[in-house]
C-alpha positions, 0 to 999 in steps of 0.5 A: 874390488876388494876381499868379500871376507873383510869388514867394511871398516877395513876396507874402508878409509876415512875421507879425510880434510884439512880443518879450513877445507872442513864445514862439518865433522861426524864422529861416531854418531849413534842415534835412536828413536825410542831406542830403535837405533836408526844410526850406528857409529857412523863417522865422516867429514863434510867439506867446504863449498862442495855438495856431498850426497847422501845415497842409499836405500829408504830408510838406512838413515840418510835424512835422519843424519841431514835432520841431525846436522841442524839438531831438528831431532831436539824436537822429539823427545824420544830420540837419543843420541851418543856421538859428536856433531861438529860445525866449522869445529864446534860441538853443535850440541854444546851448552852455550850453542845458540840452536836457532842460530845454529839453523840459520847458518845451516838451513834446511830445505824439505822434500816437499815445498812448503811456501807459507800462506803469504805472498812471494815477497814476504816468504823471502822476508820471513828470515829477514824480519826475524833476524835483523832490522833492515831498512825498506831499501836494505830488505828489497835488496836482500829479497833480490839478491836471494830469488836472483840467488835460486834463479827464480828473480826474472821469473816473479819479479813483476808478481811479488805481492801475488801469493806464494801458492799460485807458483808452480811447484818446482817454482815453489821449491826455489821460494823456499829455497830463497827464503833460506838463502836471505839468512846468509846460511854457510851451509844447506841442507836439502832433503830429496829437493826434487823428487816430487818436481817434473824433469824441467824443474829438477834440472833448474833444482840442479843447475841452482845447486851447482851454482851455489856451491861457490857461495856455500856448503851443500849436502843432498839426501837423494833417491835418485843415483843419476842425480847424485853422480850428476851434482855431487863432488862427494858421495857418501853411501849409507845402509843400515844406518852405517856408513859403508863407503865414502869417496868422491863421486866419481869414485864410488860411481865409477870404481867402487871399492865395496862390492856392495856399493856397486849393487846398490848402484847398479841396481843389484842390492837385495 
């Protein structure tokens, strides 16, 4: 554990990857709401078909920077921003960045399931018929592809035109998260997917993430810290809207370089 008495830049070095092995790129990243600063200076790098998590306490910032990743917060009016998001190495907030192609390569998935009011079938189609003309044939494929992708194929493949509200919500969550796989993101972005599911549906929540990571980029704002040493390759520890230690996951859970961190981890944080 290092020095009490020195600062957490300096006793925290940069997570650094190579430009192929790198999704996303954080550069001093301010941003406020209403010019009440919810983050401040904050810098790191997200890599490539890994899951990164997010941990820390509610309200130190870690969903604000997800929503930030895909510009959600161009929404509000009242947030400002100083600092440079960067994807596969360009500025997200360039003139000539295209935003709604920019949320389709990196899609969003929200505490709470949120299955439009239609059936199975067409929630995943949502994307699909916004994005491209597929043949009938070439849209069924797609559709399989994307439930046999969150691992909820077998379990409607016989109901598909049933509404989408009849589904379990863990069953629910997986939906949606077919919904956004049909686009083809290279990158997903999930808020706290599993909080609100029953142990059972958390695991399959994780078992899909774990899965995934082959195919595309994940990054997890979670609450719970068993979840995050369990799926994540790469855990980043945030409070106060700064970054205050950043390292593998098996790093930060098991050897800490920040006594803070460990108290947060442990329980111990006031």
């Amino acid at each position: 554990m290092l020095d009490a008495d020195m600062t957490d830049t300096e006793k925290t070095p940069a997570v650094r990857f190579a430009p192929e092995h790198c999704s996303l790129g954080i550069e001093r990243l301010s941003l406020a709401y209403a010019g009440k600063p919810a983050l401040n200076e904050l810098t790191l790098q997200i890599p490539r078909h890994r899951i990164t998590a997010f941990i820390g306490p509610s309200g130190c910032g870690k969903s604000t920077l997800l929503r930030a990743l895909n510009r959600l917060h161009d929404l509000n009016p009242e947030v400002t921003r100083r600092g440079r998001i960067t994807f596969e190495g360009e500025d997200i907030h360039a003139a000539n960045t295209h935003v709604a192609e920019l949320r389709r390569r990196v899609g969003m998935v929200f505490q709470a399931p949120n299955p439009f009011p239609m059936s199975i079938y067409e929630n995943v189609a949502f994307g699909l018929r916004l994005q491209k003309r597929l043949k009938k044939r070439q849209r069924d494929d797609v559709i399989e592809w994307a439930l046999r992708a969150a691992a909820l194929w077998d379990e409607v493949k016989d109901d598909l035109h049933a509404s989408a509200w009849q589904l379990s919500g863990g069953q629910q969550q997986r939906l949606v998260i077919a919904r956004t796989l049909a686009v083809k993101p290279d990158i997903l972005l999930l808020d706290e997917p599993a909080s609100a599911l029953d142990p059972i549906s958390t695991l399959k929540i994780e078992e899909l993430m774990g899965n995934l990571k082959h195919q595309l980029t994940l990054v997890l704002v979670t609450h719970n810290m068993q979840q995050a040493a369990r799926v994540s390759d790469y855990t980043a520890f945030i409070d106060d809207g700064r970054l205050i230690e950043y390292g593998t996951t098996d790093d930060i859970f098991t050897n800490p370089r920040l006594q803070r961190t460990e108290n947060y981890i442990t329980g111990r944080m006031n």
